[in-house]
RODRENZA-758246 format. One record per residue (C-alpha): residue number from 0; x, y, z. Coordinates in Angstrom, 3 decimals, decimal comma. Each point is the difference from the previous one (the first is absolute). Layout:
- nr/px/py/pz
- NUM/X/Y/Z
...
//
This chain:
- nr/px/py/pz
- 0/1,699/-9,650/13,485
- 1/1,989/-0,115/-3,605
- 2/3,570/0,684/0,275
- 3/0,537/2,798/-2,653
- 4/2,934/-0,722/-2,403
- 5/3,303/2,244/1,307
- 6/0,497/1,770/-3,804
- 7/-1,829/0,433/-3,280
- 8/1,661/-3,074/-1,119
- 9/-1,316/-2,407/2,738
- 10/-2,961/1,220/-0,823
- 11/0,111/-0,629/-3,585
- 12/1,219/-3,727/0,680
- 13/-3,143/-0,111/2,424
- 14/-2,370/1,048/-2,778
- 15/2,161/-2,464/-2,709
- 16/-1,124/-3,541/2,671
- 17/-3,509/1,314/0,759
- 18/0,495/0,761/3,790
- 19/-0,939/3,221/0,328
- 20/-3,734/1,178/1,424
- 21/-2,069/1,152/-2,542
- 22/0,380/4,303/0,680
- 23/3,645/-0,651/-0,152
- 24/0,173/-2,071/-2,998
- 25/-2,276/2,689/-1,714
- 26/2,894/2,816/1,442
- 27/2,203/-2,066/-1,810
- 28/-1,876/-0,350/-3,306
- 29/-0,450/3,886/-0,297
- 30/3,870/0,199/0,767
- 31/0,516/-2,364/-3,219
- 32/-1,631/2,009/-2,023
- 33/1,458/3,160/1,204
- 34/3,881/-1,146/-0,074
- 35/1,943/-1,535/-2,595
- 36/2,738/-0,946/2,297
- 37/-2,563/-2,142/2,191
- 38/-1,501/-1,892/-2,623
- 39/3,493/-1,052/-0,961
- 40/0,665/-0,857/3,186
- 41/-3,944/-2,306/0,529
- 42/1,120/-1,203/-3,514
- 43/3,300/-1,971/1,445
- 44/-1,702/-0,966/3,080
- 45/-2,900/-1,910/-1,878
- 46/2,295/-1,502/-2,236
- 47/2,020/-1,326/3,405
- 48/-3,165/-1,176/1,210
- 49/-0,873/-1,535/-3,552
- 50/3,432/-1,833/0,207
- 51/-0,929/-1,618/3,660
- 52/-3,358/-1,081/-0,981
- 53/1,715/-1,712/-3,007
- 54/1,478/-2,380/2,461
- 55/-3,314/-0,765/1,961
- 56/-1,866/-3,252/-0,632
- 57/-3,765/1,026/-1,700
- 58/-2,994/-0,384/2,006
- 59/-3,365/-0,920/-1,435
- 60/-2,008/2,781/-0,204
- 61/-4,100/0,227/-0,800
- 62/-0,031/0,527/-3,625
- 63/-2,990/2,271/0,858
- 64/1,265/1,910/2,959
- 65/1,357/2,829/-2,542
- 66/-3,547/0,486/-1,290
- 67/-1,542/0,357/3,316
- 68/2,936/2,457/1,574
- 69/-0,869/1,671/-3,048
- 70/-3,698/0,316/0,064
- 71/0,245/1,079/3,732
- 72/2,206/2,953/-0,684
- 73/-2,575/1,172/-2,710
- 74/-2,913/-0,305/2,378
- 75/1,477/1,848/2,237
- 76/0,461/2,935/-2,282
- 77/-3,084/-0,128/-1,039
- 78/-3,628/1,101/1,577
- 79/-2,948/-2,332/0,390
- 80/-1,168/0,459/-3,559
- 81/3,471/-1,437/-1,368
- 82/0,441/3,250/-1,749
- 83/3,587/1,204/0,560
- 84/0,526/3,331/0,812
- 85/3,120/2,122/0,534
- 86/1,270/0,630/3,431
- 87/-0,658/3,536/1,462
- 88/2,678/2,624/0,688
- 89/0,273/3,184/1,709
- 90/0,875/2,858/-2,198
- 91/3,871/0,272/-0,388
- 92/2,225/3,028/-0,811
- 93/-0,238/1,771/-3,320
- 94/2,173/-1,881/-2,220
- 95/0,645/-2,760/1,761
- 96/-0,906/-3,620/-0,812
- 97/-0,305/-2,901/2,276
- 98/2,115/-3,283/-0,241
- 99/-1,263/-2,687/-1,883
- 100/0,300/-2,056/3,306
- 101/-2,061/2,410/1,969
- 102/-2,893/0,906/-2,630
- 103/-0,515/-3,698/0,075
- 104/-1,349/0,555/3,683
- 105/-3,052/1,554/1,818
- 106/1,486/3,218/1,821
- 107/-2,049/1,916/2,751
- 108/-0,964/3,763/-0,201
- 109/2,674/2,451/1,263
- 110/-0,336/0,829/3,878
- 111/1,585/2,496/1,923
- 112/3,037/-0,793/2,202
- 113/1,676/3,356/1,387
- 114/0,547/3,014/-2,091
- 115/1,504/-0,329/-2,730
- 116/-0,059/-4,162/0,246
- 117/-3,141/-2,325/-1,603
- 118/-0,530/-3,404/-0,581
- 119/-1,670/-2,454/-1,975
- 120/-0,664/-3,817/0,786
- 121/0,862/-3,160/-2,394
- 122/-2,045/-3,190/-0,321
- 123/1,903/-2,801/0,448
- 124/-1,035/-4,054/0,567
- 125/-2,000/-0,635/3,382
- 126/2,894/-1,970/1,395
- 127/2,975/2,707/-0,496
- 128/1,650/0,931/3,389
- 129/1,032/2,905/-1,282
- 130/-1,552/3,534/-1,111
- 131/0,891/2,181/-2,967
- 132/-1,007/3,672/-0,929
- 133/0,921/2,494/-2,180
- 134/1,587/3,266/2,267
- 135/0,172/3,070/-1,678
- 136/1,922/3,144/2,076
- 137/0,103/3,706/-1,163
- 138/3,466/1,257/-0,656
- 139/1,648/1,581/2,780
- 140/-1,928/-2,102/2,677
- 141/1,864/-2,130/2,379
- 142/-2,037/-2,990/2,079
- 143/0,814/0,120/3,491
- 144/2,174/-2,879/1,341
- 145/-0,994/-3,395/0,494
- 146/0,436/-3,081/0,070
- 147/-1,953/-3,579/-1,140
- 148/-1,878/-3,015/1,723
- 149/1,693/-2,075/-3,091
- 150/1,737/0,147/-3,457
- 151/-0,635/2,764/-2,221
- 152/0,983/0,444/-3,442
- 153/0,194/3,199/-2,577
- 154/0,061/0,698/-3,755
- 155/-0,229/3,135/-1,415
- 156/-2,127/0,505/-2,886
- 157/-0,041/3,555/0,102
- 158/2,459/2,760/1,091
- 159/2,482/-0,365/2,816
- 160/0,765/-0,005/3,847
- 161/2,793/-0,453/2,565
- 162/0,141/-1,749/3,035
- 163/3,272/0,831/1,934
- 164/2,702/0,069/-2,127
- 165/-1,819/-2,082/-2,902
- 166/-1,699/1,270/-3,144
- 167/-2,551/-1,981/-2,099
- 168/-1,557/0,794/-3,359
- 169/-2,197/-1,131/-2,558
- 170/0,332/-3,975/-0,045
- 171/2,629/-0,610/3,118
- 172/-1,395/-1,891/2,956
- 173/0,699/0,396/3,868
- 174/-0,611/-2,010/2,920
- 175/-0,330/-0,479/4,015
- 176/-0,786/-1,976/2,224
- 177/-1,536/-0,125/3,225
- 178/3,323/1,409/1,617
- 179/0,411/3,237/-2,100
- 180/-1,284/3,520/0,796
- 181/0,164/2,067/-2,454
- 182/-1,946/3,378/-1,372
- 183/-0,086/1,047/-3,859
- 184/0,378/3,394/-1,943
- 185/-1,517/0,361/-3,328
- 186/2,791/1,658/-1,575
- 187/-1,310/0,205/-3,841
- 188/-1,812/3,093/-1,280
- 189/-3,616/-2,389/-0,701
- 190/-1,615/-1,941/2,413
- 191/1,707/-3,409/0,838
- 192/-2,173/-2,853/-0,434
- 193/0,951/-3,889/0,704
- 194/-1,292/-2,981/0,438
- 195/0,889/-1,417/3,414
- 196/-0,951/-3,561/1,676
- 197/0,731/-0,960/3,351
- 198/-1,376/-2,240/2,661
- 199/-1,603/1,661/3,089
- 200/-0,296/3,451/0,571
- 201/1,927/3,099/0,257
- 202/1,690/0,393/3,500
- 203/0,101/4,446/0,461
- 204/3,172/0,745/2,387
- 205/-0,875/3,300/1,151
- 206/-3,027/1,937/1,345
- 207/-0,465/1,714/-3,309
- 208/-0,007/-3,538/-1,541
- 209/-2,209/-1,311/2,617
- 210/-2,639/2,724/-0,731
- 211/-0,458/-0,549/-3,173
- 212/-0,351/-3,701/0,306
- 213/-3,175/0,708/1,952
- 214/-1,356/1,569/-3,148
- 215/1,024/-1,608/-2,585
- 216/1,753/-3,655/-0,056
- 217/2,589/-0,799/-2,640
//
Protein backbone atom coordinates (compact mmCIF):
# COMPACT_ATOMS: atom_id res chain seq x y z
CA UNK A 1 0.00 0.00 0.00
CA UNK A 2 1.22 3.79 -1.06
CA UNK A 3 1.55 6.07 1.77
CA UNK A 4 -0.55 9.14 0.63
CA UNK A 5 1.34 12.49 1.01
CA UNK A 6 -0.04 14.34 4.52
CA UNK A 7 -1.00 17.90 2.46
CA UNK A 8 -1.44 19.20 -1.07
CA UNK A 9 2.11 20.12 -0.97
CA UNK A 10 3.60 16.60 -0.29
CA UNK A 11 1.73 15.68 -2.86
CA UNK A 12 2.90 18.11 -5.31
CA UNK A 13 6.67 17.26 -4.36
CA UNK A 14 5.51 13.51 -4.97
CA UNK A 15 4.26 14.30 -8.47
CA UNK A 16 7.62 16.85 -9.04
CA UNK A 17 10.25 13.16 -8.39
CA UNK A 18 7.89 10.79 -10.25
CA UNK A 19 6.74 8.65 -7.21
CA UNK A 20 3.37 8.80 -7.31
CA UNK A 21 0.98 5.78 -8.89
CA UNK A 22 -0.32 6.62 -12.00
CA UNK A 23 -4.39 7.69 -10.80
CA UNK A 24 -2.71 9.91 -8.36
CA UNK A 25 -0.25 11.52 -10.51
CA UNK A 26 -3.18 12.11 -13.04
CA UNK A 27 -5.24 13.78 -9.67
CA UNK A 28 -2.38 15.84 -9.55
CA UNK A 29 -2.09 16.89 -13.20
CA UNK A 30 -5.85 18.00 -13.32
CA UNK A 31 -5.05 19.97 -9.99
CA UNK A 32 -2.18 21.86 -12.08
CA UNK A 33 -4.24 22.88 -14.43
CA UNK A 34 -7.00 23.91 -12.21
CA UNK A 35 -4.79 26.07 -9.60
CA UNK A 36 -2.40 28.68 -10.15
CA UNK A 37 -1.07 28.50 -6.71
CA UNK A 38 -0.10 24.67 -7.27
CA UNK A 39 1.66 25.00 -10.35
CA UNK A 40 3.80 27.58 -8.62
CA UNK A 41 4.32 25.48 -6.04
CA UNK A 42 5.29 21.90 -8.76
CA UNK A 43 7.28 24.74 -10.50
CA UNK A 44 9.87 25.20 -7.34
CA UNK A 45 9.83 21.64 -6.56
CA UNK A 46 11.10 20.56 -10.13
CA UNK A 47 13.51 23.14 -10.18
CA UNK A 48 14.83 21.60 -6.53
CA UNK A 49 14.86 18.38 -8.10
CA UNK A 50 16.60 19.88 -11.33
CA UNK A 51 19.28 21.35 -8.92
CA UNK A 52 20.00 17.67 -7.25
CA UNK A 53 20.21 15.91 -10.45
CA UNK A 54 22.77 18.61 -11.47
CA UNK A 55 25.07 17.07 -8.97
CA UNK A 56 24.56 13.35 -10.08
CA UNK A 57 27.20 11.62 -12.21
CA UNK A 58 25.41 10.75 -15.97
CA UNK A 59 24.62 7.31 -16.79
CA UNK A 60 24.74 5.92 -20.29
CA UNK A 61 21.57 5.64 -21.58
CA UNK A 62 20.31 3.68 -25.05
CA UNK A 63 20.35 6.39 -27.50
CA UNK A 64 17.21 4.58 -28.82
CA UNK A 65 15.32 3.86 -25.67
CA UNK A 66 13.41 7.39 -26.14
CA UNK A 67 12.14 6.20 -29.52
CA UNK A 68 10.86 2.98 -28.32
CA UNK A 69 9.13 4.47 -24.86
CA UNK A 70 7.76 6.59 -27.40
CA UNK A 71 6.40 4.30 -29.98
CA UNK A 72 4.89 2.13 -27.13
CA UNK A 73 2.82 4.91 -25.70
CA UNK A 74 1.39 5.56 -29.28
CA UNK A 75 0.49 1.93 -29.77
CA UNK A 76 -1.18 1.84 -26.98
CA UNK A 77 -3.48 4.65 -27.90
CA UNK A 78 -4.08 3.39 -30.84
CA UNK A 79 -6.40 0.31 -32.25
CA UNK A 80 -5.09 -2.55 -34.35
CA UNK A 81 -5.32 -0.62 -37.59
CA UNK A 82 -2.76 2.11 -36.18
CA UNK A 83 -5.45 4.63 -36.72
CA UNK A 84 -5.65 6.87 -33.63
CA UNK A 85 -8.78 7.64 -32.34
CA UNK A 86 -9.98 9.88 -29.50
CA UNK A 87 -10.73 8.44 -26.16
CA UNK A 88 -14.48 8.06 -25.25
CA UNK A 89 -16.31 10.07 -22.58
CA UNK A 90 -19.50 10.00 -20.86
CA UNK A 91 -21.62 12.99 -21.44
CA UNK A 92 -20.72 15.80 -18.90
CA UNK A 93 -22.83 18.71 -17.53
CA UNK A 94 -24.07 21.46 -19.79
CA UNK A 95 -21.34 23.84 -19.96
CA UNK A 96 -18.81 22.16 -18.58
CA UNK A 97 -15.51 21.06 -20.18
CA UNK A 98 -13.20 18.36 -19.14
CA UNK A 99 -9.45 18.88 -18.14
CA UNK A 100 -6.98 18.60 -20.63
CA UNK A 101 -5.45 15.81 -18.36
CA UNK A 102 -8.62 13.84 -18.23
CA UNK A 103 -9.90 14.15 -22.02
CA UNK A 104 -6.56 12.64 -22.74
CA UNK A 105 -8.03 9.34 -21.11
CA UNK A 106 -10.64 6.58 -21.89
CA UNK A 107 -13.54 7.21 -19.23
CA UNK A 108 -16.35 4.54 -18.61
CA UNK A 109 -20.16 5.22 -19.03
CA UNK A 110 -21.91 6.76 -15.98
CA UNK A 111 -23.37 4.04 -13.47
CA UNK A 112 -25.57 4.44 -10.74
CA UNK A 113 -24.29 4.56 -7.13
CA UNK A 114 -27.20 5.66 -4.62
CA UNK A 115 -29.58 8.41 -5.34
CA UNK A 116 -28.43 11.20 -6.17
CA UNK A 117 -24.54 9.73 -6.49
CA UNK A 118 -22.99 8.17 -10.09
CA UNK A 119 -19.84 7.21 -11.24
CA UNK A 120 -17.69 6.80 -14.06
CA UNK A 121 -14.39 4.66 -14.40
CA UNK A 122 -10.79 5.95 -15.77
CA UNK A 123 -8.30 3.91 -17.80
CA UNK A 124 -5.18 3.94 -16.42
CA UNK A 125 -1.72 1.65 -17.21
CA UNK A 126 -2.20 -2.21 -16.39
CA UNK A 127 0.28 -1.97 -13.57
CA UNK A 128 -1.36 1.09 -11.48
CA UNK A 129 -2.28 0.01 -7.86
CA UNK A 130 -4.54 2.46 -7.69
CA UNK A 131 -8.16 3.34 -9.19
CA UNK A 132 -9.53 6.68 -10.36
CA UNK A 133 -13.15 7.82 -11.33
CA UNK A 134 -14.92 10.71 -11.90
CA UNK A 135 -17.90 11.10 -8.85
CA UNK A 136 -20.50 13.34 -9.55
CA UNK A 137 -23.24 14.04 -6.40
CA UNK A 138 -26.55 16.06 -6.73
CA UNK A 139 -26.65 19.11 -4.56
CA UNK A 140 -28.09 18.66 -1.29
CA UNK A 141 -27.06 14.89 -1.07
CA UNK A 142 -24.87 13.74 1.68
CA UNK A 143 -22.93 10.06 1.33
CA UNK A 144 -23.34 8.13 4.32
CA UNK A 145 -20.20 7.68 6.50
CA UNK A 146 -17.34 5.66 5.76
CA UNK A 147 -14.31 4.95 5.79
CA UNK A 148 -11.31 3.43 3.22
CA UNK A 149 -9.25 0.10 2.73
CA UNK A 150 -6.34 2.74 1.60
CA UNK A 151 -5.46 6.34 0.49
CA UNK A 152 -7.92 8.36 -1.20
CA UNK A 153 -7.54 11.56 -2.81
CA UNK A 154 -10.13 14.49 -4.10
CA UNK A 155 -10.21 17.41 -6.56
CA UNK A 156 -13.02 19.23 -7.36
CA UNK A 157 -13.67 20.08 -10.82
CA UNK A 158 -17.06 21.07 -10.39
CA UNK A 159 -19.14 22.69 -7.58
CA UNK A 160 -18.51 22.15 -3.90
CA UNK A 161 -18.87 19.90 -0.71
CA UNK A 162 -18.03 19.71 3.01
CA UNK A 163 -16.79 17.11 5.01
CA UNK A 164 -16.94 18.07 8.78
CA UNK A 165 -15.91 21.31 9.27
CA UNK A 166 -14.02 21.59 5.74
CA UNK A 167 -15.24 23.13 2.50
CA UNK A 168 -13.77 22.40 -0.99
CA UNK A 169 -14.46 24.04 -4.33
CA UNK A 170 -13.63 24.12 -7.79
CA UNK A 171 -9.77 23.16 -8.01
CA UNK A 172 -8.91 22.42 -4.04
CA UNK A 173 -7.96 18.86 -3.21
CA UNK A 174 -8.72 16.68 -0.01
CA UNK A 175 -7.44 13.60 1.34
CA UNK A 176 -7.68 10.39 3.81
CA UNK A 177 -6.37 7.71 4.56
CA UNK A 178 -7.18 4.41 5.66
CA UNK A 179 -7.81 5.79 9.31
CA UNK A 180 -10.44 8.53 8.51
CA UNK A 181 -14.26 8.22 8.51
CA UNK A 182 -15.79 10.70 7.16
CA UNK A 183 -19.34 11.47 5.18
CA UNK A 184 -19.77 14.48 2.58
CA UNK A 185 -22.58 17.13 1.88
CA UNK A 186 -22.86 18.65 -1.45
CA UNK A 187 -23.39 22.04 -0.35
CA UNK A 188 -23.38 24.00 -3.91
CA UNK A 189 -26.63 24.70 -5.76
CA UNK A 190 -25.30 22.18 -9.10
CA UNK A 191 -24.28 18.85 -8.81
CA UNK A 192 -20.70 18.30 -7.37
CA UNK A 193 -18.55 16.36 -9.54
CA UNK A 194 -14.71 15.28 -8.79
CA UNK A 195 -12.32 13.24 -9.73
CA UNK A 196 -11.24 10.95 -6.90
CA UNK A 197 -8.39 8.07 -6.81
CA UNK A 198 -7.78 5.86 -4.09
CA UNK A 199 -6.45 2.41 -3.49
CA UNK A 200 -8.95 -0.29 -2.34
CA UNK A 201 -12.39 0.16 -1.79
CA UNK A 202 -14.81 2.15 0.10
CA UNK A 203 -15.23 0.85 3.76
CA UNK A 204 -19.48 1.94 4.63
CA UNK A 205 -19.64 2.48 8.63
CA UNK A 206 -23.18 2.11 9.14
CA UNK A 207 -26.08 -0.17 8.10
CA UNK A 208 -27.34 2.41 5.68
CA UNK A 209 -23.76 2.42 4.23
CA UNK A 210 -23.54 -1.24 4.30
CA UNK A 211 -26.76 -1.56 2.20
CA UNK A 212 -25.90 0.23 -0.37
CA UNK A 213 -22.54 -1.33 -0.81
CA UNK A 214 -24.41 -4.52 -1.68
CA UNK A 215 -25.81 -2.66 -4.65
CA UNK A 216 -23.60 -0.67 -5.86
CA UNK A 217 -19.63 -0.63 -5.03
CA UNK A 218 -17.74 2.65 -5.07
Amino acid sequence: MTTLPTSPDDLLFRHAAGALDPGFSLLVETHLEMSPAARDIHAQFEALGGMLLDELEPAQVDPSALNRALREIDAGDAPRGGERVAPSHPAMPEGFVLPESLARRAIGPWRWIGPGVRSASIRLPPASTSRAFLLEIAPGVRVPRHGHEGDETTCVLRGSFRDGEARYVEGEVAQADAGVEHDILVDSDMPCLCLIAMEGRTRPSGWFGRLYQKFRDI
